[in-house]
C-alpha positions in Angstrom: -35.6 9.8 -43.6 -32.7 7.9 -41.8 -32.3 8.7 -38.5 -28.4 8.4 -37.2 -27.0 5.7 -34.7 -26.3 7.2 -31.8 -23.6 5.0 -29.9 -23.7 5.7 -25.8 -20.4 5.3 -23.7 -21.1 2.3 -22.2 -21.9 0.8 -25.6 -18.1 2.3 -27.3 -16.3 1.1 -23.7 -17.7 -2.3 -24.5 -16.7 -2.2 -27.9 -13.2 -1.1 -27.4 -13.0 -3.4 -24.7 -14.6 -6.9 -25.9 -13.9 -5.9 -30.2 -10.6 -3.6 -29.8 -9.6 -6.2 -26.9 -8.4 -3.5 -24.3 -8.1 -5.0 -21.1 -10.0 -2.7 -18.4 -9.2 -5.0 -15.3 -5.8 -2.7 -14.2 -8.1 0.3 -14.9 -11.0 -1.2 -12.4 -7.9 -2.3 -10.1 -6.8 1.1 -10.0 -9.9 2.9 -8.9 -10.5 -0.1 -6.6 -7.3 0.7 -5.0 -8.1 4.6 -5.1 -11.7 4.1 -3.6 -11.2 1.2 -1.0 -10.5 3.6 1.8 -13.4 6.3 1.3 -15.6 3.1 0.9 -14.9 1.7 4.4 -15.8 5.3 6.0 -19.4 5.9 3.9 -17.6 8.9 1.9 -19.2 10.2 -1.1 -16.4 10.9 -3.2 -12.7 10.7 -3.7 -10.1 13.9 -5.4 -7.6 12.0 -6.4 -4.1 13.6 -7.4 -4.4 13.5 -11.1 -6.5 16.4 -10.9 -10.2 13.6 -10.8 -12.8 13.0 -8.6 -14.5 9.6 -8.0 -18.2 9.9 -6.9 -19.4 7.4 -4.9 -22.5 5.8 -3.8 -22.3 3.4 -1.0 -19.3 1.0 -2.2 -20.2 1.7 -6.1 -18.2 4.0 -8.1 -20.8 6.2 -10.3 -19.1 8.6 -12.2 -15.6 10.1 -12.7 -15.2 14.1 -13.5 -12.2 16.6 -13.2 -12.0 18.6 -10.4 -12.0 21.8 -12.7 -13.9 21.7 -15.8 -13.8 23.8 -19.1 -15.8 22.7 -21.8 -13.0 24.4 -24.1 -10.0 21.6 -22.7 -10.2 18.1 -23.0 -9.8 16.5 -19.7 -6.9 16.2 -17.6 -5.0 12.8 -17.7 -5.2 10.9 -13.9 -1.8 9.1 -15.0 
């Protein structure tokens, strides 16, 4: 029996970015910018006004999640 790939996020981010050639620097810019401030003061997250937040840990970003989440909906867009 075969078993299917299974291809993790971080695996199809690189592959858009480094095979599709998407340029992810003004994405990691942009939550730079959004996060600089809530870094400097030891905060643990960040809502931002696209309807996100930005979970932090220290001064490293760790995961990014709508504020309200059904499973039925795809995300809302940050932009």
């Amino acid at each position: 029996m075969s078993a299917k790939p299974i291809i993790t996020d971080h695996a199809l981010i690189r592959y858009i970015e480094r095979v599709g050639g998407l340029d992810l620097t003004p994405i990691r810019q942009e939550m730079i910018d959004a996060t600089r401030d809530a870094v400097k003061v030891g905060a643990v997250g960040v809502k931002l006004p696209g309807g996100c937040t930005i979970k932090l840990i220290g001064n490293v970003v760790t995961t990014v999640y709508p504020n309200k989440y059904d499973r039925k909906k795809p995300w809302p867009k940050a932009r």
